[in-house]
C-alpha positions in Angstrom: 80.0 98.0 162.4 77.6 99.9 160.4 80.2 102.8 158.4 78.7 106.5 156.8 80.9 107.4 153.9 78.4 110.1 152.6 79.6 113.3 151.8 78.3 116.6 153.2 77.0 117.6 149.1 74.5 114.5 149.5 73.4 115.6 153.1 73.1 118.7 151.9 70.5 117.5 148.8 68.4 116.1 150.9 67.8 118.7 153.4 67.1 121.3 150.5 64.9 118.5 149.0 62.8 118.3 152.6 62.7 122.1 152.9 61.5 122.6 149.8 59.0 120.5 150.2 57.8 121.2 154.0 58.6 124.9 153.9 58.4 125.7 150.0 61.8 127.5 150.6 65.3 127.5 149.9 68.3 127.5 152.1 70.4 130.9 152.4 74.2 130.6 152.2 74.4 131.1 155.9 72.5 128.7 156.7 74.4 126.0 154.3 77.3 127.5 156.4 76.0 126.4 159.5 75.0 122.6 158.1 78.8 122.7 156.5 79.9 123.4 160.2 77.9 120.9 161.6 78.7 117.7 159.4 82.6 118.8 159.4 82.8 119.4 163.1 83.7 123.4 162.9 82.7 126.0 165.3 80.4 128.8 164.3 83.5 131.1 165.1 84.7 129.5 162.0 82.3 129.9 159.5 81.6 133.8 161.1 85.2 134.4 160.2 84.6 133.3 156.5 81.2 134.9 156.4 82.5 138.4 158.1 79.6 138.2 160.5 79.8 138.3 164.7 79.5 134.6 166.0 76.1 135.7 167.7 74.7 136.2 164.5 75.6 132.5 162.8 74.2 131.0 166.1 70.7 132.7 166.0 70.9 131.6 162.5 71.8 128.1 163.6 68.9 128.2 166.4 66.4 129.1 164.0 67.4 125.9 161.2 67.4 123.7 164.0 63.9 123.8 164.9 62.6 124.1 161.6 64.8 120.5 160.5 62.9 119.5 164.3 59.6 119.6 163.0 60.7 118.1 159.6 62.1 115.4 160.4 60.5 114.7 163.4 63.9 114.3 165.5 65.4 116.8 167.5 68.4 118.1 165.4 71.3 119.6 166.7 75.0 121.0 166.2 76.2 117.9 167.8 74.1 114.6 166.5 73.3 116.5 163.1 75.4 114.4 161.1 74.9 111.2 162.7 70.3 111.4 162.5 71.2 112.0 158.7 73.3 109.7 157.8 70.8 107.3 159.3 68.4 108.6 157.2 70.3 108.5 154.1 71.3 104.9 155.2 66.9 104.0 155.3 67.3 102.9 158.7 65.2 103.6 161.9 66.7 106.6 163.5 68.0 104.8 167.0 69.8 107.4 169.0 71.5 104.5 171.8 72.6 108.1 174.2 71.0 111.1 174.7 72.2 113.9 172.3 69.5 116.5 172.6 71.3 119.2 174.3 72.7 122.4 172.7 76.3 123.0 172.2 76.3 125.6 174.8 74.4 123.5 177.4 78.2 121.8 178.3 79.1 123.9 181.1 76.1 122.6 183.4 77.6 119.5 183.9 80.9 118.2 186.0 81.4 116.1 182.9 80.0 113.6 180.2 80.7 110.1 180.8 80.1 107.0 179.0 79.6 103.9 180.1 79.7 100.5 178.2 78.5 97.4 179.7 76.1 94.7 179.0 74.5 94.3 182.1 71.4 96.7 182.1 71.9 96.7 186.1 75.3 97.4 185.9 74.5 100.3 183.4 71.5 101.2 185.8 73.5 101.2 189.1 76.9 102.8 187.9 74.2 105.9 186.0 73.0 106.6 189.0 75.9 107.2 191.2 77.2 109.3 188.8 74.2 111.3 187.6 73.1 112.0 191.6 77.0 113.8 191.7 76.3 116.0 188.6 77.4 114.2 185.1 75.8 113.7 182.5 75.5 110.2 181.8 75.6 108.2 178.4 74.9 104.3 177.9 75.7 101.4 175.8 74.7 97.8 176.0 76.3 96.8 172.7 79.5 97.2 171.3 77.5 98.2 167.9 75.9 101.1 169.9 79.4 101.9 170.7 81.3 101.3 167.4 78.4 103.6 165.9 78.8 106.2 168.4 82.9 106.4 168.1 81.9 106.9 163.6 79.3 109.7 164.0 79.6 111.5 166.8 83.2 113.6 167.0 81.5 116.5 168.2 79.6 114.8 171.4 82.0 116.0 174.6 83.0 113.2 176.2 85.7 113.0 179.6 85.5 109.8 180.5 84.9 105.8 179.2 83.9 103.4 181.6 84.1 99.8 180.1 83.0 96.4 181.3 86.3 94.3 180.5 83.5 90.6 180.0 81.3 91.3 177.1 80.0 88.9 174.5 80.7 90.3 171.0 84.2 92.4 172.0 85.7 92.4 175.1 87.1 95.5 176.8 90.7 95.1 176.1 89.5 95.5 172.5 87.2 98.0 172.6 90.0 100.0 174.8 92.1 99.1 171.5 89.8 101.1 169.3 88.9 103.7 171.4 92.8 104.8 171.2 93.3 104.2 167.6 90.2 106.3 167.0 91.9 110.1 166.4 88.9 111.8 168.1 88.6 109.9 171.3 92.6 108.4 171.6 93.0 110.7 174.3 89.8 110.1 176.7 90.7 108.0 179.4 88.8 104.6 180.0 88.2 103.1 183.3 87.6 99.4 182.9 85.0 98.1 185.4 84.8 94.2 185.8 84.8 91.5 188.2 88.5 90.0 188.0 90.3 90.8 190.0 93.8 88.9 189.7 96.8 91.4 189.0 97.6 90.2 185.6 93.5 91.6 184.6 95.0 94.7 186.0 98.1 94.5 184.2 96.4 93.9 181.0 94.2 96.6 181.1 96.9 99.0 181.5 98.8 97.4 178.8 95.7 97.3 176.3 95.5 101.5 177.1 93.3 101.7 180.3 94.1 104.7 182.6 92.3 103.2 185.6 90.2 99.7 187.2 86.8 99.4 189.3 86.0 96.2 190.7 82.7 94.5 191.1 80.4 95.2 193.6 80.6 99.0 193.4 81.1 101.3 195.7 79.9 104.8 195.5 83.0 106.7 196.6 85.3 104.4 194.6 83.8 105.3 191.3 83.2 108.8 192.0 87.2 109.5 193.2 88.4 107.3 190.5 85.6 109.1 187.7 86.8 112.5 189.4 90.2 111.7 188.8 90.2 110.8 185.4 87.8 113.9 184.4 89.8 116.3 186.1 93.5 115.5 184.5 91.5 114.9 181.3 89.4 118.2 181.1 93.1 120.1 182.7 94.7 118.4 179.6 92.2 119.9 177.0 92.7 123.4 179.0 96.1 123.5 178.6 95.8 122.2 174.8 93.5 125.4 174.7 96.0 127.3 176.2 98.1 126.4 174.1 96.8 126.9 170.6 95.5 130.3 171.8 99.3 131.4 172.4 100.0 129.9 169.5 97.9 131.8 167.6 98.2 134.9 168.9 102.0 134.7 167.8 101.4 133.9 164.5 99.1 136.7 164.3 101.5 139.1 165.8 104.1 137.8 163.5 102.0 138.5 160.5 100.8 141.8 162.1 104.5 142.9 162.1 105.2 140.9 158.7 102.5 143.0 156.9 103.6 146.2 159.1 107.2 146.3 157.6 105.9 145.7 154.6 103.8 148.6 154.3 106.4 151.0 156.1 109.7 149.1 153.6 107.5 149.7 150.4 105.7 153.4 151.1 106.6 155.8 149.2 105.6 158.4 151.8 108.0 159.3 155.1 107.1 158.0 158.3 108.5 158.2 161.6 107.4 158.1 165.4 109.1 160.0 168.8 108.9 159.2 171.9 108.7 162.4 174.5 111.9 162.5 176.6 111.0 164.3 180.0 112.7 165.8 182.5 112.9 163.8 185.6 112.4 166.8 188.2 109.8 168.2 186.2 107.8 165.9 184.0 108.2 168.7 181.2 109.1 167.7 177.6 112.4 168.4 176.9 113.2 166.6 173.6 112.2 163.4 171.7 113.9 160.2 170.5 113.3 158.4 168.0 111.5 154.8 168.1 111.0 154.3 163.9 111.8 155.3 160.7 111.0 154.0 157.4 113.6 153.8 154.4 111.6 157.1 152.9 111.6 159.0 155.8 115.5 158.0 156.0 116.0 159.0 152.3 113.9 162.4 152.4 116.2 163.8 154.9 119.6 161.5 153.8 120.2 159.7 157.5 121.3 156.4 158.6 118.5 154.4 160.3 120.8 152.2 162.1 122.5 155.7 163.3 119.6 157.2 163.5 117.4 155.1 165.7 120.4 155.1 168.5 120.2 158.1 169.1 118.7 159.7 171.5 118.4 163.3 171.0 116.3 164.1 168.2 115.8 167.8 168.9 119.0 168.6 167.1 117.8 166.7 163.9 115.1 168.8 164.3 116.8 171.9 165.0 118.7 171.5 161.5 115.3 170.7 159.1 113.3 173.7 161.0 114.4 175.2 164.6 110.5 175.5 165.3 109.9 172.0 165.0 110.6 170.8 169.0 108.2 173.7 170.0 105.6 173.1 167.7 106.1 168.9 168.1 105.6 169.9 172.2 103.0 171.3 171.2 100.7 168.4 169.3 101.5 166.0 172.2 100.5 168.9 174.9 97.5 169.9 173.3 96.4 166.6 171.0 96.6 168.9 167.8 98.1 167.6 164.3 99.8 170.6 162.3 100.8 170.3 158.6 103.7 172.6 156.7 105.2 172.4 153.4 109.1 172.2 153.8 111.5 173.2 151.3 114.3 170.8 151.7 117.9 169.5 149.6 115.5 171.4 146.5 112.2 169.8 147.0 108.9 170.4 148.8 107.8 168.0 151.2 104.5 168.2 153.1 104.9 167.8 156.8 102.2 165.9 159.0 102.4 165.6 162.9 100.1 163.5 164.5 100.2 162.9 168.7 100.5 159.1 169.2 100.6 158.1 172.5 103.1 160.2 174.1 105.0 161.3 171.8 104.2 161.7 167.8 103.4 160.1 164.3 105.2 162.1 161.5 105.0 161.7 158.0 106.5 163.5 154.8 105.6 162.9 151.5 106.6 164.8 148.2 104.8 168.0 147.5 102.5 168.3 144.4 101.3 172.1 143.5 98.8 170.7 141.6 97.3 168.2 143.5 97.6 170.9 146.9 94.6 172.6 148.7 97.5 174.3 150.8 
């Protein structure tokens, strides 16, 4: 089994070396972004996020570097077998590409699914590609298990649903190719379908044992392998949906969490006042009758000496409002009727504050903060 230990630093040296010398240019930081994506296996999401550019951008970027690295070194270079053409290069060996890896990364939808099949029997390889390519997947081969073995070390990113594996090979059999497959972190959960000949229970019962998911016998028939390939795809591609899923949710939470993390920072530690009401409306009506309180920070809380426990219970906050200025439920009506913010300076407990309503939603945003002669265009 032929192994690629190089890192991404001496990839990278030698396709600056080849642009230079082809192009008479050098490579932007993007663009090393997009190589750095490629060898490591991240999404272009990924390095847009670290870049603080739109995904759109980093893949017309990514477009453009792979023809050019087309024409240079004369093999058709893409997100997906970028890694694996160089390190062959590095390695001073022919660049033999066993399975077709010339489609774009956003080609994968056109497809019902990717399936490769390992057996070495051309006929077999020729019959079984067929029946499966006439029903809409796309269709890899392998006649040797070193064809194989080199796939399963350089290509993590080529989307595959489903193995098919000839159980009777000469160098490896299935049961141990089945072995590796598992113990191989990238492709451990792709089902394999052994296809072979025997066809006594304990081949069956070994296959499952060595980590098969399902068996086709020898001669083939067309709807067997296409209910069985169906099968396997479908609970396999449902799996990596719900994985998706998943992650997503997971995600979002931990956003949210350090949204709200970062929120009560900033309203714990500020030295200004906020608060927000919510409108409280008569039921016959609709009319604003009085607000409640939804928030208040500990400077709003201080400013006007309440308890936010208290405070945030209770309902009626037109008769907090009545005691700091009896205008104040008018004029509050007023910025959520009419979408206008008003300002004041307040004289309260011996010190100025400045007063700042804001309409937020249905209700309002209100701030206080000290109040500075100097620094006032009031």
């Amino acid at each position: 089994m032929e192994e690629y230990n190089y890192s991404f630093e001496i990839a990278l040296e030698l396709v600056q070396k080849q642009i230079f010398i082809h192009r008479n240019a050098h490579l932007t930081l993007q663009e090393i972004k997009v190589l750095e994506a490629a060898w490591n296996d991240l999404s272009y999401e990924d390095i847009a996020d670290q870049l603080y550019l739109s995904s759109g951008y980093i893949r017309n970027i990514a477009s453009t570097l792979g023809q050019t690295l087309t024409l240079i070194f004369n093999h058709k270079l893409t997100k997906r077998n970028f890694r694996y053409i160089i390190s062959q290069i590095l390695s001073d060996q022919e660049v033999n590409i066993p399975f077709d890896q010339t489609e774009d990364e956003d080609d994968i939808t056109q497809y019902k699914g990717y399936i490769f099949i390992v057996d070495d029997e051309v006929n077999n390889l020729k019959v079984l590609s067929s029946i499966l390519r006439n029903d809409g997947y796309k269709v890899y081969c392998a006649s040797q298990i070193n064809e194989v073995l080199l796939f399963l070390d350089n290509c993590r990113h080529i989307p595959i649903d489903v193995f098919l594996i000839d159980i009777m090979m000469p160098d490896l059999d299935g049961y141990e190719l089945c072995k590796i497959i598992k113990n191989t972190k990238h492709t451990s959960d792709i089902p394999i379908i052994f296809i072979s000949a025997l066809t006594e229970l304990s081949d069956k019962v070994k296959a499952f044992n060595s980590g098969g998911n399902d068996y086709i016998t020898k001669p083939f028939q067309e709807e067997e392998v296409l209910v069985r390939v169906f099968n396997q795809v479908t609970i396999y591609q449902q799996k990596i949906q719900l994985k998706q899923e998943i992650q997503r949710y997971q995600t979002t939470v931990e956003m949210l969490y350090q949204s709200r993390s970062i929120l009560a920072n900033i309203l714990n530690n500020s030295i200004h006042g906020i608060a927000t009401f919510e409108t409280v409306r008569s039921p016959s009506t609709g009319d604003i009758i009085n607000f409640k309180s939804l928030l208040i920070n500990p400077s709003f809380a201080k400013h006007f000496q309440l308890n936010r426990h208290h405070f945030l219970m209770e309902k009626n906050a037109g008769q907090f409002f009545d005691q700091i200025n009896p205008q104040w439920l008018n004029l509050f009506i007023n910025v959520v009727i009419t979408g206008q913010s008003f300002q004041e300076i307040l004289t309260y407990q011996t010190k100025k504050y400045k007063i700042t309503a804001m309409k937020l939603g249905d209700g309002i945003y209100l701030t206080t903060e000290l109040f500075k002669i100097q620094n006032s265009k009031l």
